[in-house]
Structure formats: C-alpha cells, structure tokens
C-alpha positions as CSV (number, residue, x, y, z in Angstrom):
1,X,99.2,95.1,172.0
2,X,100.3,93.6,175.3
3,X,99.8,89.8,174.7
4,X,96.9,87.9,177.4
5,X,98.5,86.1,180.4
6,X,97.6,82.5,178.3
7,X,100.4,83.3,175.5
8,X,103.0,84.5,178.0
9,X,102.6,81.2,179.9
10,X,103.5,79.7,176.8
11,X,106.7,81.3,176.1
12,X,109.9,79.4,176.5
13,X,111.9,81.0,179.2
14,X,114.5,80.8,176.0
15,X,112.6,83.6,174.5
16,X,112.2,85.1,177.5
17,X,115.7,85.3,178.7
18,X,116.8,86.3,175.6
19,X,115.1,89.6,175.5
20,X,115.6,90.3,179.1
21,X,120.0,90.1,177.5
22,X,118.8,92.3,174.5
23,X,116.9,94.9,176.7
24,X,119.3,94.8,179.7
25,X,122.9,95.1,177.4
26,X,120.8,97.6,175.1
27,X,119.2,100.2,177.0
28,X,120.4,99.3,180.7
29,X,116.5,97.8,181.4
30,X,116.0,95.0,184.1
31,X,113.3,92.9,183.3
32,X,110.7,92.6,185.8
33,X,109.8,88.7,185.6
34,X,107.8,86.6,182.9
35,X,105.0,89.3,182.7
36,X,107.8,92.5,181.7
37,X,105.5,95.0,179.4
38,X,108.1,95.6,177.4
39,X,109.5,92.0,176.6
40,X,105.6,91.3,175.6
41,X,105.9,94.4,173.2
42,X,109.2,94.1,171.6
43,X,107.8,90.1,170.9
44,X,104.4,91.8,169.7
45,X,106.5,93.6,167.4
46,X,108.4,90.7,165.9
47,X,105.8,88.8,165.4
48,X,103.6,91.7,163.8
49,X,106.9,92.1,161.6
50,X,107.3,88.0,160.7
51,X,103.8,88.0,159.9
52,X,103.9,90.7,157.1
53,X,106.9,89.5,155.9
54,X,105.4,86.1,154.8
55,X,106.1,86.0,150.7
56,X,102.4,87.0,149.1
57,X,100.9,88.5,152.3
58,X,100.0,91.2,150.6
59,X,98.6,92.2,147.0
60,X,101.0,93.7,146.1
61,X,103.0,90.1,146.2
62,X,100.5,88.8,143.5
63,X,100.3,91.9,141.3
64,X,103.4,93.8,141.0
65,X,101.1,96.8,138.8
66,X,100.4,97.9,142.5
67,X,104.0,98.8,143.6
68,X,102.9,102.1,142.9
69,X,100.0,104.2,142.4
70,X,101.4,105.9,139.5
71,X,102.3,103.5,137.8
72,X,98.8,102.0,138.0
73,X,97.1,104.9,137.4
74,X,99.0,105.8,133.8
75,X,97.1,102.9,132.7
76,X,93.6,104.7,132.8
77,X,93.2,108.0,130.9
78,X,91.5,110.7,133.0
C-alpha cells in the first residue's frame, strides 16, 4: 500500500511535516525525508478510512435491511 513516487511528489510538505510531528511526539520516530514508509502508510490509511466513510459508499447506506444478516434473513422462511 506504499503510494508510487508520482503521488509523494505531490504532497504538500504541510502534510508531510505534519505526520513527521505526529510520528516523532507519538512513538519517538524520525522521519527519514519525503519518501518515509511509514508517513506513506499512515496517509494510505487515512485515505483508505476517508474513502469508506463517504455517506452511501456502501449498500448498506441505501438499504438499511442489510445492517444485519439476521435481521435479513427472518424475512425468508427456511
């Protein structure tokens, strides 16, 4: 999940920075430049996470009879 050389060009050094703070007052990490392999995974994680998170993503957003199997499954006789 380690994101191509292209995209990390095109992070702001914002972005960058910011997660260097998080890792470095957080676990005691130094971040090894623009290319660190875990900045580009904790940012492949957020934006995994922001893009599930998007209202009616998933099915279960349109039809609320799939929150859980049981519940849709009392509906059938066996």
């Amino acid at each position: 999940m380690v994101q191509s050389s292209a995209s990390v060009r095109d992070r702001s050094p914002f972005a960058s920075a910011t997660g260097g703070v998080i890792l470095k007052i957080t676990y005691g990490y130094d971040v090894q430049g623009s290319n660190d392999p875990l900045v580009n995974i904790a940012e492949a994680a957020v934006r995994g996470f922001s893009e599930a998170s998007v209202p009616g993503a998933w099915l279960v957003d349109i039809f609320p009879a799939c929150e859980s199997e049981r519940q849709l499954m009392s509906n059938f006789p066996l």
